[in-house]
C-alpha positions, 0 to 999 in steps of 0.5 A: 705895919712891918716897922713897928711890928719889928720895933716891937719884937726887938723891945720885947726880946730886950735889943737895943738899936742905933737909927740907920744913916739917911742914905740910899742904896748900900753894902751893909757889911755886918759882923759878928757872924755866928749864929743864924740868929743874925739874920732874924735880928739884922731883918727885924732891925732894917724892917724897923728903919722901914728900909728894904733889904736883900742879904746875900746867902750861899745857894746850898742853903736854898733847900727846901723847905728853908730856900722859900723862907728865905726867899720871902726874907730877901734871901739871894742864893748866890754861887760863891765859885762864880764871881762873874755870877754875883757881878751879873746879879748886881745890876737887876738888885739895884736895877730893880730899888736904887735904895735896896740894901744889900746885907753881907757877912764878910766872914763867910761863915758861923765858924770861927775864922780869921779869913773874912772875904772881900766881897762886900768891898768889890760889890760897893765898888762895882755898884758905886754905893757906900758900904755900911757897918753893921754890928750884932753885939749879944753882950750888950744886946745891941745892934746896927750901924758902926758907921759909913765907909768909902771903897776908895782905898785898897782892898786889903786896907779897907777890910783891916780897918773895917775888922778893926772896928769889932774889936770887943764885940760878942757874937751869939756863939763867942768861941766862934769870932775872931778878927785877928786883931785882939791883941792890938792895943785900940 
């Protein structure tokens, strides 16, 4: 019922989607990251590959009364001084679903910057699972997946590689996304 109730809301707003690779467990690491309207979009999107998913939100969010709404979405307030605690945290996640996706924005923040965080890759290192590209594109009224990405390489490779990817991509709010790489030649 949830799947094609979120297949229908996102017909009837106009978004068009790719299907979600046929994998378990996963880091979805998703980008641009400008409005909260990406989460609804993003939950609607993985609610209609009827997969279950948690995203990763920062804890002074979790106030009342948008903490419960959240909460009720997969929301997991997550204390970003304590990586220690994030470590701790990850083992009940996939402890409790092997197939649970876990949805990250690596920018960290609706405000433009150009400082995306490198969580996502440590938490796919650490759990061992692949970390999935996601994409909201509001130009084009497109969303989900880029592709699959390894956690082999250097932290600091993976993420230029994976920035690289959202090159022409529209946010909601287009002042607010950068990559740092737009005058690359791609």
């Amino acid at each position: 019922m949830k799947k094609h109730l979120s297949r229908l809301i996102l017909k009837v707003f106009g978004w068009k989607y790719n299907s979600f690779p046929d994998i378990g467990g996963c880091v979805v690491a998703v980008a641009p990251h400008t409005s909260m309207w990406d989460f609804v979009w993003g939950k609607l999107y993985i609610m209609g590959q009827g997969r279950q998913s948690c995203v990763l939100i920062k804890k002074e969010v979790f106030k009342f009364p948008l903490g419960a709404l959240l909460r009720a979405f997969g929301g997991v307030p997550v204390d970003r001084t304590s990586p220690q605690g994030l470590a701790k945290l990850l083992p009940d996640l996939y402890g409790g679903n092997p197939d649970l996706l876990i949805a990250i924005t690596p920018e960290g923040t609706r405000k433009k910057t150009v400082n995306w965080k490198k969580g996502f890759i440590h938490i796919a290192k650490t759990a061992r699972v692949p970390i999935v590209v996601g994409f909201l594109d509001y130009k084009r009224k497109e969303l989900g997946v880029l592709g699959v990405m390894g956690y082999e390489d250097d932290a600091d490779k993976i993420m230029a590689d994976f920035k690289r990817k959202f090159h022409g991509f529209t946010g909601k709010h287009p002042e607010r996304f950068i990559t740092g790489f737009e005058n690359e030649q791609i």
